[in-house]
C-alpha positions as CSV (number, residue, x, y, z in Angstrom):
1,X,10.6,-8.8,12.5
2,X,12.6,-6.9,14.9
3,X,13.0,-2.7,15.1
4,X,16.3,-2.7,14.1
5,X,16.0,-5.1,10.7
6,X,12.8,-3.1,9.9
7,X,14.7,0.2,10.5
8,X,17.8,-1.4,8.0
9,X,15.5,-0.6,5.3
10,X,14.3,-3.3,2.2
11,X,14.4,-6.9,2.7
12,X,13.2,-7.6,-1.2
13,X,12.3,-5.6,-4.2
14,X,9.4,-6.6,-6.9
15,X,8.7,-5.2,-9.8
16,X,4.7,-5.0,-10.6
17,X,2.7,-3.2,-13.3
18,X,4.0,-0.5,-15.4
19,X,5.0,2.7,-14.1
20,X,2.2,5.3,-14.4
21,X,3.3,8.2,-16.4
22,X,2.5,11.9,-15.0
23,X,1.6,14.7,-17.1
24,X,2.7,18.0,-15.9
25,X,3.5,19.2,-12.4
26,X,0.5,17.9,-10.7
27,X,-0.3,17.9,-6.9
28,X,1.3,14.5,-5.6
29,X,-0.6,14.8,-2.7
30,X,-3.8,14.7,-4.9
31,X,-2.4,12.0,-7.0
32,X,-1.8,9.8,-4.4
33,X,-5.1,10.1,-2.9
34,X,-6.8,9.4,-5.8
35,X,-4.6,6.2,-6.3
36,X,-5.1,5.1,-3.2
37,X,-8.8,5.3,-3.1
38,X,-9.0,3.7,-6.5
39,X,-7.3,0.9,-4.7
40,X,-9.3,0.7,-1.8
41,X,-12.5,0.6,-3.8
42,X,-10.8,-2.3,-5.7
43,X,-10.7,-4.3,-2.6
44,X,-14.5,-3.6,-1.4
45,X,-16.1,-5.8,-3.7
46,X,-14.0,-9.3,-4.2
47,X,-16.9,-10.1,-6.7
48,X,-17.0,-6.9,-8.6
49,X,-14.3,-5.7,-10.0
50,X,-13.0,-1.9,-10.2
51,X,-14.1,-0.1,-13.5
52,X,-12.3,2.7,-15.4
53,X,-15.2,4.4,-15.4
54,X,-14.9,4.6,-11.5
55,X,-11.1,5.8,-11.7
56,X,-12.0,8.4,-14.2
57,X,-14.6,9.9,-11.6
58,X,-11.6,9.8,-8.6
59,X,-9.2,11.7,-10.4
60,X,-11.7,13.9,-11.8
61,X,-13.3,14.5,-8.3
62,X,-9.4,15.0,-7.2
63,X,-8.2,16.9,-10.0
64,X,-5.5,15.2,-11.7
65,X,-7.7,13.6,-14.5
66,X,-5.2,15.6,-16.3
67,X,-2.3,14.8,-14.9
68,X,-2.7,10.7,-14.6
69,X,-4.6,8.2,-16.7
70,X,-7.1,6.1,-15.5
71,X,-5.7,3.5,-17.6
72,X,-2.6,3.3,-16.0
73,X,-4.3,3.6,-12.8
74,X,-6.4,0.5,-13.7
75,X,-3.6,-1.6,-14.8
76,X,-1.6,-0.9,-11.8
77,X,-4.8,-2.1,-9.6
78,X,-4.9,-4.9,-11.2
79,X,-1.3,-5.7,-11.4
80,X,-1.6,-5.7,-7.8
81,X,-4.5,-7.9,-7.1
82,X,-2.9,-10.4,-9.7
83,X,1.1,-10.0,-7.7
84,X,-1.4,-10.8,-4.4
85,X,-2.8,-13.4,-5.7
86,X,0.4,-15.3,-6.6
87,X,2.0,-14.7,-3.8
88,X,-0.3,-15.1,-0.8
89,X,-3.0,-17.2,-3.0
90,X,-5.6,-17.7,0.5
91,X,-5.3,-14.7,1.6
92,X,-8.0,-12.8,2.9
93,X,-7.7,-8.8,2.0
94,X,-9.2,-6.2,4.2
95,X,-8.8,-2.4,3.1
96,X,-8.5,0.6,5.0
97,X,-8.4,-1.3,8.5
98,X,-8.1,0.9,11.2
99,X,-5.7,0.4,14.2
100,X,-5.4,2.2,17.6
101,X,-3.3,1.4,20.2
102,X,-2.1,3.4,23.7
103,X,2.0,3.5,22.6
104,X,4.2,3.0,25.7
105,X,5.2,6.6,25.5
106,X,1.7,7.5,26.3
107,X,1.1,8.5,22.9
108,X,-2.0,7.0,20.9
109,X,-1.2,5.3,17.6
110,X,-4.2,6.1,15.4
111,X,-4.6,5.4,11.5
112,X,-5.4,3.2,9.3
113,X,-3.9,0.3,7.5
114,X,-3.9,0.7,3.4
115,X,-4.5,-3.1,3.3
116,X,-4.0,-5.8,5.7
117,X,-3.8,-9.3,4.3
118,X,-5.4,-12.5,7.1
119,X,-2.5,-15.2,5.3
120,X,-2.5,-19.2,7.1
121,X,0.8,-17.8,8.8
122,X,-0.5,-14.1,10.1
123,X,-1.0,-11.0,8.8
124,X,0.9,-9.2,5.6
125,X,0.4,-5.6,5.9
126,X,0.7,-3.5,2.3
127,X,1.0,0.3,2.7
128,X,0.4,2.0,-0.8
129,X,2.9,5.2,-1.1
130,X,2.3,7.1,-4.3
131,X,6.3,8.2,-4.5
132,X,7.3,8.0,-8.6
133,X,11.0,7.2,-7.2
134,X,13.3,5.0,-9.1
135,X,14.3,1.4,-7.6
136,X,17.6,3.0,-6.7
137,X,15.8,4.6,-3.6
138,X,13.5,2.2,-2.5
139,X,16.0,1.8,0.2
140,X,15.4,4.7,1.5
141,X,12.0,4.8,1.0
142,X,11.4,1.6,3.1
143,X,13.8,3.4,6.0
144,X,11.5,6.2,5.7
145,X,8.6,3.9,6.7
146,X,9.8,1.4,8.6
147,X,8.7,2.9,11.7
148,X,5.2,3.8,11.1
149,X,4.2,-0.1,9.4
150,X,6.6,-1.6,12.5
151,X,3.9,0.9,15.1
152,X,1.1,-0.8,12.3
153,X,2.8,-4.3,13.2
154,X,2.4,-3.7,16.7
155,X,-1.1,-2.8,17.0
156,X,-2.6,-6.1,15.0
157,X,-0.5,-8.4,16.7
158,X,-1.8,-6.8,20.2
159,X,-5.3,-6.8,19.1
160,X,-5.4,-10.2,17.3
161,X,-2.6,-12.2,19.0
162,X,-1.3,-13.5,15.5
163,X,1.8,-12.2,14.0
164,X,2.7,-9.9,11.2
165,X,4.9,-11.7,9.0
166,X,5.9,-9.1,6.4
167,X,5.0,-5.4,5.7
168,X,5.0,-3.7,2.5
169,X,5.4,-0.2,0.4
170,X,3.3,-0.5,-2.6
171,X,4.3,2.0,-5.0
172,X,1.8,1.9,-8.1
173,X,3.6,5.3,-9.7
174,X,6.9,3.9,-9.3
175,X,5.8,0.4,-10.2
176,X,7.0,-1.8,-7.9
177,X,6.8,-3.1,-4.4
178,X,9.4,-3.1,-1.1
179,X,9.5,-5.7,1.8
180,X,10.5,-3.6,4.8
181,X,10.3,-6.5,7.4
């Protein structure tokens, strides 16, 4: 993928899950962390999978037990292991990988990768974004982000001399997914 088609926003659209359904006016910062670690813990143990139970005990250690259901939250981990699955069936799924890298600028790139996928052709990075937006501005939410998963793009194919082949916005509240290169 090159800057400027990653920069031009979404290549492809899917839809996955249902839409999780907020109650209230809660904390979307909190929300999305506690999405995002319910779907990291989903990807630590291939063999065991992610119990409500557990999802229960992240929004209520965030919060927003209130606001979100753990349900909803489940099904939406699930609908994504299930859309991985189909799509990239022998792919290997690592979560929270972190990168660093010394940026040309001088500047030092240093985060960490929501989920990186080892595929036969390279690497598929997913970065989970817990934005309830409709389809009608994905767009611009895969502008929005395009730089920082191209930077992300950068970083494994320096460090592991394969290529990145796609990168994605995951968006479990919104209920779909966004191909940004």
């Amino acid at each position: 993928a090159t800057q400027a088609s990653a920069l031009a926003g979404a290549q492809e659209t899917c839809r996955i899950g249902s839409r999780i359904t907020l109650q209230g006016n809660p904390d979307m910062s909190a929300v999305g962390t506690a999405i995002h670690a319910s779907l990291g813990l989903s990807f630590s143990d291939p063999e065991r999978p992610i119990s409500q139970d557990e999802v229960n005990r992240l929004l209520q250690g965030l919060d927003v037990l209130e606001h979100v259901d753990a349900r909803q939250v489940l099904a939406q981990v699930t609908a994504l292991h299930a859309w991985i699955a189909s799509r990239w069936p022998h792919a290997d799924a690592v979560a929270e990988y972190p990168v660093q890298q010394l940026l040309d600028a001088g500047q030092v790139l240093d985060g960490r990768i929501d989920l990186l996928l080892a595929t036969p052709e390279g690497w598929v990075l997913i970065d989970h974004k817990s934005n309830p937006a409709p389809e009608a501005q994905w767009q611009r939410l895969a502008a929005t982000h395009a730089g920082q998963l191209q930077a992300y793009a950068k970083a494994v194919e320096a460090a592991s001399g394969k290529p990145v082949t796609e990168a994605w916005l995951f968006l479990p509240v919104a209920a779909g997914a966004v191909r940004v290169f």
